[in-house]
C-alpha positions in Angstrom: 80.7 73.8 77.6 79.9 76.7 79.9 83.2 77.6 80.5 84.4 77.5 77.3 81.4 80.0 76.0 82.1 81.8 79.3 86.0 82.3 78.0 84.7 83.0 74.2 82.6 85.9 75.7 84.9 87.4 77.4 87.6 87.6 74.6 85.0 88.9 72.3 84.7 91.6 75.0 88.2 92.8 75.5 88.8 92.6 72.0 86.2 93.0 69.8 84.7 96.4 71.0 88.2 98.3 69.8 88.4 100.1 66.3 90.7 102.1 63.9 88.8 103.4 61.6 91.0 105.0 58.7 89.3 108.5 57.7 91.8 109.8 55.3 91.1 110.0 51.3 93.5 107.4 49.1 94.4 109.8 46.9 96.1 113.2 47.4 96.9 115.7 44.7 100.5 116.5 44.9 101.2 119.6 47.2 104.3 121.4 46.9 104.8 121.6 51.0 105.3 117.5 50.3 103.1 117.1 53.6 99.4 115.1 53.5 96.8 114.9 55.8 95.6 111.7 57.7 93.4 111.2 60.0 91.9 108.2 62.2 89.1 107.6 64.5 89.7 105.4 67.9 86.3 103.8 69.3 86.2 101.4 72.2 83.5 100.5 74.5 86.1 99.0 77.4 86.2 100.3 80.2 89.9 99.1 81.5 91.4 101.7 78.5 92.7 105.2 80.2 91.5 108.0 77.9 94.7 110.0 79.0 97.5 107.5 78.3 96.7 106.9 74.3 100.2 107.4 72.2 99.1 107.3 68.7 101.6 107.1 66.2 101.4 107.1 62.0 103.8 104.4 60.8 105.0 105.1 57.5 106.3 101.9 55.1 107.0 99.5 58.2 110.0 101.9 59.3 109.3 106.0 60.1 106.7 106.6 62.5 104.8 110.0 63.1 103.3 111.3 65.9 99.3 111.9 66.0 97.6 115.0 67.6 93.9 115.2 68.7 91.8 116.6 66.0 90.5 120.0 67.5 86.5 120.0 68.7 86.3 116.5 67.5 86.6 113.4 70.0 88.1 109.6 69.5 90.0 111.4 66.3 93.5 111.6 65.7 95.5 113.4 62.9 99.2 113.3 61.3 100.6 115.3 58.6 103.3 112.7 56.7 105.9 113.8 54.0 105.7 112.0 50.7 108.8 112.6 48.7 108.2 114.4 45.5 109.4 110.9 43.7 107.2 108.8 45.1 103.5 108.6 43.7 102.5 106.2 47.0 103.3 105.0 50.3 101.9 102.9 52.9 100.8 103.4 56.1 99.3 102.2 59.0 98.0 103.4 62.8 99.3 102.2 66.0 97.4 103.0 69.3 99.6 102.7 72.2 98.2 102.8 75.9 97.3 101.7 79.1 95.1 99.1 80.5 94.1 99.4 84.1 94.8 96.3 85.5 94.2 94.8 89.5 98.5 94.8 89.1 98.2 98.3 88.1 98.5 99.5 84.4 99.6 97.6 81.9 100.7 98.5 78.6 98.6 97.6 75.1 98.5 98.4 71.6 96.2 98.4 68.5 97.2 98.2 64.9 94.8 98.9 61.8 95.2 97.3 58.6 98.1 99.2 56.0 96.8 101.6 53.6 98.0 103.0 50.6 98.3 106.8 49.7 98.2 107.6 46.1 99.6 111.4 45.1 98.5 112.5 41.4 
């Protein structure tokens, strides 16, 4: 019984203490440039992550994927700019974190997905 609480623990620690945290509005009114802003927070509290090797990436109706820049002054955030084409009123999206885990083998790579979201243009 120990071992298995022991085992339960320690998932709930390499797992549980990692967050997306979507920080864009749903809805967007239409802008001629066809570009909208979204942005993400990243929070962990493990301590195997490297802060230098995160890769995050906008994914875009299961298929186009966008890069993500640090937002400026502001830590653990993350922002894209994603085209919308003027005939569509919404698309869904999702974050993906890639990066490194520092392992006793050496670094090993990992990857967090949030849930999809929806992005409504009026």
């Amino acid at each position: 019984m120990k071992k298995l609480f022991g085992l339960l623990m320690l998932s709930a620690l390499l797992t549980g203490c990692t967050s997306i945290i979507n920080l864009a509005p749903s809805h967007y009114p239409r802008d001629p440039s066809g570009y909208y802003r979204v942005e993400a927070q990243w929070t962990t509290h493990r301590t195997v992550v490297r802060p230098d090797s995160f890769k995050p990436l906008v994914v875009i109706n299961g298929a186009n994927t966008y890069p993500m820049q640090p937002v400026p002054l502001v830590s653990q955030r993350w922002q894209a700019f994603i085209p919308v084409p003027p005939d569509q009123d919404m698309v869904l999206y999702h974050y993906k974190f890639d990066f490194l885990d520092d392992t006793f083998d050496g670094p090993r790579p990992n990857s967090l997905m949030s849930r999809d979201y929806e992005l409504h243009i009026k």
